[in-house]
C-alpha positions in Angstrom: 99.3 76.5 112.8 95.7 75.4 112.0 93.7 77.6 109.4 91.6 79.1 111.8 95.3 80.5 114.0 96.3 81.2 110.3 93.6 83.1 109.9 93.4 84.8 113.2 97.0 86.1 112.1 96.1 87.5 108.8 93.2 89.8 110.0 95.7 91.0 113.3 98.5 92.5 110.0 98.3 95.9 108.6 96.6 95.5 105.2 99.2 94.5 102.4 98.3 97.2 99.8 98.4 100.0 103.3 101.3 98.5 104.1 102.5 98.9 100.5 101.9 102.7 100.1 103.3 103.6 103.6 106.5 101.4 102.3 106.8 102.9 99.1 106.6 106.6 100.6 108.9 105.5 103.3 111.4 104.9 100.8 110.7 107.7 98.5 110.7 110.6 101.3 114.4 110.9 102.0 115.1 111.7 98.7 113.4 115.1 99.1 115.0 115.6 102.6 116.9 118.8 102.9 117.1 119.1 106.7 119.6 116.5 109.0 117.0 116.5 111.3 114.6 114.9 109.0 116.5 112.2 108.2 116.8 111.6 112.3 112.9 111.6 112.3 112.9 109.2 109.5 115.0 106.4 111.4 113.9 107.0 114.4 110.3 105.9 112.9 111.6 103.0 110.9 112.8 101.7 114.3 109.8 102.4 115.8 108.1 100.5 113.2 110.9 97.2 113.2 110.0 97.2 117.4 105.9 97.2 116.5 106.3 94.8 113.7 108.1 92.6 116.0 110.9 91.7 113.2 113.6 89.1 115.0 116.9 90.0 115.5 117.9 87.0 113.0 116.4 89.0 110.2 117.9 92.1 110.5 121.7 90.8 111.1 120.6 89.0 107.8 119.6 91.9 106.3 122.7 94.3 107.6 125.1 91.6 106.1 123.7 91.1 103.2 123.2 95.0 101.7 126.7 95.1 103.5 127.4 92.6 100.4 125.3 93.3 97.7 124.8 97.0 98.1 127.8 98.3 100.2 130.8 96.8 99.2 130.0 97.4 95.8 129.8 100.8 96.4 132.5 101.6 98.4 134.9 99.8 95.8 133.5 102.3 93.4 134.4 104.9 95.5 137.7 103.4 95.3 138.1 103.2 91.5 136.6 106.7 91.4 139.4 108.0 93.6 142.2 106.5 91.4 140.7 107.8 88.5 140.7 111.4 89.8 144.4 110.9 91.3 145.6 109.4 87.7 143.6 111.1 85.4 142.8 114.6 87.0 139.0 115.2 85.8 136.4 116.9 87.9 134.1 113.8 86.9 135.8 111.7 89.5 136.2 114.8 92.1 135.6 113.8 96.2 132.1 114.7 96.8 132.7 114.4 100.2 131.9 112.5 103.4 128.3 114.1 103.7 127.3 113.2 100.5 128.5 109.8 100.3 126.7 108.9 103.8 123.5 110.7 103.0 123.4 109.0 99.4 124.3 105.3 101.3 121.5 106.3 103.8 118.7 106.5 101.1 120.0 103.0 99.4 119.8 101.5 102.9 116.5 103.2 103.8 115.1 101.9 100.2 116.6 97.9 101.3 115.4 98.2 104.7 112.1 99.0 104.4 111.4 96.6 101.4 112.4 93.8 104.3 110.6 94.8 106.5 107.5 94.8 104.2 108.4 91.0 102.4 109.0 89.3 106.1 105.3 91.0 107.5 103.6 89.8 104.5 102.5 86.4 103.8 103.5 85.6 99.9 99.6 84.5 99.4 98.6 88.0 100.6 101.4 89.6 98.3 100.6 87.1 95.4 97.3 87.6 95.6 98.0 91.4 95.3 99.9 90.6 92.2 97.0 89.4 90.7 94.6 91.8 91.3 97.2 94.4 90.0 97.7 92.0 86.7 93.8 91.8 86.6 93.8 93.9 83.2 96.6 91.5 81.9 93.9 88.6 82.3 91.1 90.3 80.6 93.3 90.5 77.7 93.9 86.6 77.8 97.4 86.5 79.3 97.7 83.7 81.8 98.8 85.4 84.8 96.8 83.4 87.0 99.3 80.3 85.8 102.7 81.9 86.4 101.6 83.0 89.9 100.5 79.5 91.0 103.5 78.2 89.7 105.1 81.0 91.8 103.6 79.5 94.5 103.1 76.2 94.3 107.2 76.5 94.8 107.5 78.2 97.8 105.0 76.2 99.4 106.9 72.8 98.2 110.4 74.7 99.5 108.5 75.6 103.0 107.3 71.8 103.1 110.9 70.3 102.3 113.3 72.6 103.2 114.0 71.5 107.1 113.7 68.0 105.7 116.3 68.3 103.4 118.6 70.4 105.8 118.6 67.7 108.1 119.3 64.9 105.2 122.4 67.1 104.2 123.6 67.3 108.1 123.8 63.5 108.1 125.3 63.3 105.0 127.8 65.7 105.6 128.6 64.4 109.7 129.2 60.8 107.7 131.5 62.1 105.1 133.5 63.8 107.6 134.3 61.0 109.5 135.6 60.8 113.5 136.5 63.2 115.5 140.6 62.7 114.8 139.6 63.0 110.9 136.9 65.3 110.9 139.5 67.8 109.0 139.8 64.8 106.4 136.9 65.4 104.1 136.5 62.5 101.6 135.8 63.9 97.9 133.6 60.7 96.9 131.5 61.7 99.7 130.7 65.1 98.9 130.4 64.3 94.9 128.2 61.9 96.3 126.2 63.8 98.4 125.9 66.6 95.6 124.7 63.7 93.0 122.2 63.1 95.5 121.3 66.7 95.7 120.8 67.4 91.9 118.6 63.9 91.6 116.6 65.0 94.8 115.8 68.3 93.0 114.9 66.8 90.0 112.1 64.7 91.4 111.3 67.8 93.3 110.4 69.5 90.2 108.2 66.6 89.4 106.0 67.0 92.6 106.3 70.2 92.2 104.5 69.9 88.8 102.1 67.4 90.0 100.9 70.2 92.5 100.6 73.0 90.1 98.0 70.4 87.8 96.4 69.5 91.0 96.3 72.8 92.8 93.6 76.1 92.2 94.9 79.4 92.1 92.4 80.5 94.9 93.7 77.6 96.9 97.2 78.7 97.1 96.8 83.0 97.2 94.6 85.9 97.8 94.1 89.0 98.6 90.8 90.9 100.0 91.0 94.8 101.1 90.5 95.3 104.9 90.6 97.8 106.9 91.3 97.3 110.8 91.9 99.7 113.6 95.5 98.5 113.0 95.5 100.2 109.7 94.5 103.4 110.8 97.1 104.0 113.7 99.9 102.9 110.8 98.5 106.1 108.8 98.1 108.3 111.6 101.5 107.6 112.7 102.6 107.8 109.3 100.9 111.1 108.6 102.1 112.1 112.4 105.9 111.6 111.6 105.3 113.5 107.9 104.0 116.3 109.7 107.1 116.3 111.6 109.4 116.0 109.1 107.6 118.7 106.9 107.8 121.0 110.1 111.2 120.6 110.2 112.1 121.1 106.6 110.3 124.3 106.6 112.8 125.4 109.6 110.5 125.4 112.1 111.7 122.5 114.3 
């Protein structure tokens, strides 16, 4: 994409630091949720918002599986241990809080990982770098070099864009070779892959030398930044926002 489509992009998103605040109370509000209903109203506006934010599929099957790892599994082992601990031991401390609970309390952890995708695969890093920045701006004007760290942030994620597909495909040939034919292709040769993964570790050393190189050649303003605007975009995200809280504050209340 040339800079001017690239730009064209940018100024068609919600405005990171909107988008930011709307997050953030997204996945503060269900803590404060008394009423089933509003929890309904809550996903039923997150879905909404995956549809209009035009999220892939990809993404959220790798997002599902992996708070299914980090953030589930986990959890439901502790539920586990908790269980034998009440059956062996007998204390209230380790007492079934029961089904409701548990769901509404895995609910809010999934609300909380959600959203926070969502919000990091619609933002460019440059926009939410650049945000960084501002927000470290007092840091600077005491003489702490955040400007530095955040190119150096940077500068890495642009050199992993650039040579990530390149080294995919190296490893594919690599790996098809050490395999072998089709009547071995079971057989997998160990000098191969110690080879291979030699290869690997030197590759990412001279990595870190170009990556290095850039940072020394590279300006911060260059690589990141961030500049307040507000789009028609921006305001139908708050009014549905504020249309949705309405909602759910209606229906805690007991009137829906």
């Amino acid at each position: 994409m040339n800079s001017e489509g690239a730009n064209k992009a940018e100024r068609a998103q919600i405005d990171g630091v909107i988008k930011l605040i709307l997050a953030i109370l997204l996945m503060v509000m269900p803590f404060y949720f008394q009423n089933p209903i509003s929890f309904a109203l809550l996903g039923f506006y997150i879905i909404l918002a995956t549809g209009v934010l035009r999220v892939n599929l990809r993404t959220l099957m790798l997002s599902g599986a992996s708070f299914a790892i980090i953030v589930l599994v986990p959890y439901l082992f502790g539920l586990l241990m908790n269980a034998l601990f009440y059956y062996f031991f007998k204390n209230p401390l380790f007492a079934y809080q029961g089904s409701n609970a548990i769901f509404l309390r895995l609910f809010k952890l999934f609300v909380i990982w959600y959203v926070s995708i969502l919000y990091f695969h619609t933002t460019p890093m440059k926009t939410f770098i650049g945000m960084l920045d501002r927000f470290f701006y007092p840091l600077k004007k005491l003489g702490l070099p955040t400007s530095d760290y955040l190119k150096v942030i940077m500068c890495i994620v642009v050199q992993l864009k650039e040579t990530g597909s390149e080294v995919k495909k190296s490893l594919g040939e690599k790996m098809r070779a050490v395999v072998g034919e089709e009547k071995r292709k079971f057989k997998i040769n160990v000098k191969g892959i110690s080879q291979i993964i030699v290869t690997l570790i030197v590759d990412s050393f001279e990595k870190i030398d170009k990556i290095q190189e850039y940072v020394e050649k590279v300006r911060p303003e260059d690589l990141y930044g961030y500049h307040f605007k507000f789009t028609w975009k921006d305001g139908v995200a708050i009014l549905s926002f504020m249309s949705v809280a309405d909602l759910i504050w209606i229906a805690e209340k007991g009137m829906l």
